[in-house]
N, C-alpha and C positions, 0 to 999 in steps of 0.2 A: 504493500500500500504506500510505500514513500516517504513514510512521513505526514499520511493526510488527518488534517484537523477536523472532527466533527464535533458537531453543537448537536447537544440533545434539549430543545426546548418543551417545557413543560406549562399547559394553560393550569387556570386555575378555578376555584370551586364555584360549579355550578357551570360552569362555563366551556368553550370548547376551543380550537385551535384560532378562530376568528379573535377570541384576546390576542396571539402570539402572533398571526400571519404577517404582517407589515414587516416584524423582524424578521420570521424564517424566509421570507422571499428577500430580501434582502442579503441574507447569508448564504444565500443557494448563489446568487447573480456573484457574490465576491468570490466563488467558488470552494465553501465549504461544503461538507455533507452535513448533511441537515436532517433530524429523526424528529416528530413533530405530534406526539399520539395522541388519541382522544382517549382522555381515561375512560377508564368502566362506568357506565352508567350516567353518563355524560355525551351531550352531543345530541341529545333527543329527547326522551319525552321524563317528564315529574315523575311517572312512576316505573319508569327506567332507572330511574337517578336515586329511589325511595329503596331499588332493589341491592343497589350495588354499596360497599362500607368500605374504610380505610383502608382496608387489608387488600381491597379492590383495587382501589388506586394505585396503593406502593408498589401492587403487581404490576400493575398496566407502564409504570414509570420503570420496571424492573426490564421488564422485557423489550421493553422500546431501549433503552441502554444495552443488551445483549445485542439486541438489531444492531444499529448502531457500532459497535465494537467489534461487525464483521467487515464492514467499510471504514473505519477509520481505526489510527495505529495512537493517536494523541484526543481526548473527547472531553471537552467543554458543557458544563452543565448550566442550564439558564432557566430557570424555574419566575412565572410570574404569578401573584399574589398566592396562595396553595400550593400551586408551582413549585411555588419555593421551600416551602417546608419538605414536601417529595424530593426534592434536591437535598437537602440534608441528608437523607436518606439513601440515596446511593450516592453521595460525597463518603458515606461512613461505612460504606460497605465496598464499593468496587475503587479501582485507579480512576483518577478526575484528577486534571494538570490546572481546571480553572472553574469559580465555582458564581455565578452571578447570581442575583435574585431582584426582583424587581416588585415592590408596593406587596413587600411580604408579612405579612402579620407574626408579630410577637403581642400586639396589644390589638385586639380586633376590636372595628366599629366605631368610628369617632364621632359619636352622636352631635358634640357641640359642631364639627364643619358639617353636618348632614343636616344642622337646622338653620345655619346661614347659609347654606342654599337653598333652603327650602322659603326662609326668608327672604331670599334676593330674587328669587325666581318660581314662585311655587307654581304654576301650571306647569313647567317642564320638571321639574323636581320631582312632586307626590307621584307622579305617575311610574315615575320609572322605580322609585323605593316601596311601593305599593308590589307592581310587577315583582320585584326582586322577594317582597315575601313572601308571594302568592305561592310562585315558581319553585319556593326550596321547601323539598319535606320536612316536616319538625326531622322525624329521624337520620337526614343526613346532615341539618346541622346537627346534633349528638355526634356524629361519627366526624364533620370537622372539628369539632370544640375538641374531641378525644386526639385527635393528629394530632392538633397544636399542643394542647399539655404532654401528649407521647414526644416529639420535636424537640420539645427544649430541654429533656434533659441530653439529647444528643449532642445539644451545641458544642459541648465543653472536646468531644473527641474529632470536631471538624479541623483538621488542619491545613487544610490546601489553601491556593490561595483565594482573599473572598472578597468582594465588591456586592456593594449594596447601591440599588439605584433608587429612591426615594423620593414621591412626590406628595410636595410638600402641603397641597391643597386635597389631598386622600380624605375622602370621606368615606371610604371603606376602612382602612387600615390606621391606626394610630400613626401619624407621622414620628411620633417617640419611637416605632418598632426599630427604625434602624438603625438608631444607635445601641440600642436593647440587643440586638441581634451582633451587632459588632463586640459591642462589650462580653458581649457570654459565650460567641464562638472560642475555639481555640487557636486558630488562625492569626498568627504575631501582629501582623499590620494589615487588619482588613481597613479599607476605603469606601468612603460614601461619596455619592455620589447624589446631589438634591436635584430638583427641578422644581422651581420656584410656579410655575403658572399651571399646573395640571393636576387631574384629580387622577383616580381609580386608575382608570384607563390609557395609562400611559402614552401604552403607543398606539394610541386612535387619539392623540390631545395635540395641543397646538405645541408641544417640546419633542411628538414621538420622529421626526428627523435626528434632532439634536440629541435625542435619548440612543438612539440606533448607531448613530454616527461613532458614541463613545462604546456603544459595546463592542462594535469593530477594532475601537481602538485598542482597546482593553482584551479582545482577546489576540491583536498583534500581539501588542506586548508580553503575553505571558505566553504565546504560539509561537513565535516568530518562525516562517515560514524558509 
């Protein structure tokens, strides 16, 4: 294989590759291999998603890095919001030269930015946090609240190297998670990375060039070709 670098991107809860696609076609056009999976129970309908549990996912992220590490010899891991905790997860179990995560929860839910927007703008607001309830079964939030407290005691054995990408207008995730997540890995000099004007949704927001641009750069840096 040459030395070929692949990224395993990882979407996140509730949600399907359409969070991650702007980055993985991007990464394909620079000429990485690119592994991009829909977890289990994800991708389709509420009680698809009510069927499948944590142990579903870690799989689905398991296997998609197997894929993956028969086309590339060097594999970069990019986990976004849930994502990212699945990335913990095979950063602590298999080889990973570089480990990114993007708008990853250590502290989920930042009700005070979710009610100044709902404040600034409530007709486009209630709708979509309305949607986002309707949409998730009570029992797979159980099954994410159970990742995240399973997660954090792994931090402490992550040591590769780690970048946190963090937007700072996240009204899903606490914007405190990435320093949380920095401080508790065990990774010497993990680095953050803010984006001042974006929420959730990184890279569908008005920074996700400038968000895409740096993980390129970031994963030269620790790839170098």
């Amino acid at each position: 294989m040459s030395g070929k670098v692949g990224c395993l991107i990882i979407h996140g809860f509730a949600g399907d590759i359409h969070d991650v696609l702007p980055l993985a076609q991007r990464l394909r056009e620079v000429g990485y291999e690119v592994e991009c999976p829909t977890l289990e129970g994800h991708g389709s309908s509420r009680r698809h998603l009510a069927k499948s549990n944590r142990q579903d996912w870690i799989r689905s992220a398991d296997e998609a890095y197997k894929r993956l590490s028969m086309r590339a010899d060097t594999i970069v891991v990019i986990g976004f919001s849930m994502g990212g905790l699945l990335s913990f997860h095979i950063a602590t179990t298999y080889p990973v030269k570089l480990l990114i995560t993007l708008n990853t929860p250590y502290k989920y839910w930042d009700v005070k930015q979710a009610m100044r927007y709902l404040r600034t703008d409530f007709q486009t607001h209630w709708r979509r946090y309305l949607h986002g309830i309707g949409r998730i079964p009570v029992r797979s939030m159980l099954q994410f609240r159970l990742l995240l407290s399973e997660t954090k005691s792994l931090l402490p054995q992550v040591s590769v190297p780690y970048v946190v990408f963090q937007a700072k207008q996240d009204d899903t995730v606490h914007a405190v998670s990435a320093r949380l997540l920095a401080d508790r890995v065990g990774t010497k000099t993990p680095q953050i990375n803010w984006f001042e004007h974006s929420n959730h949704m990184l890279l569908h927001g008005p920074e996700k060039e400038e968000a895409i641009e740096e993980v390129i750069a970031t994963i030269r840096k620790h790839c170098p070709s």
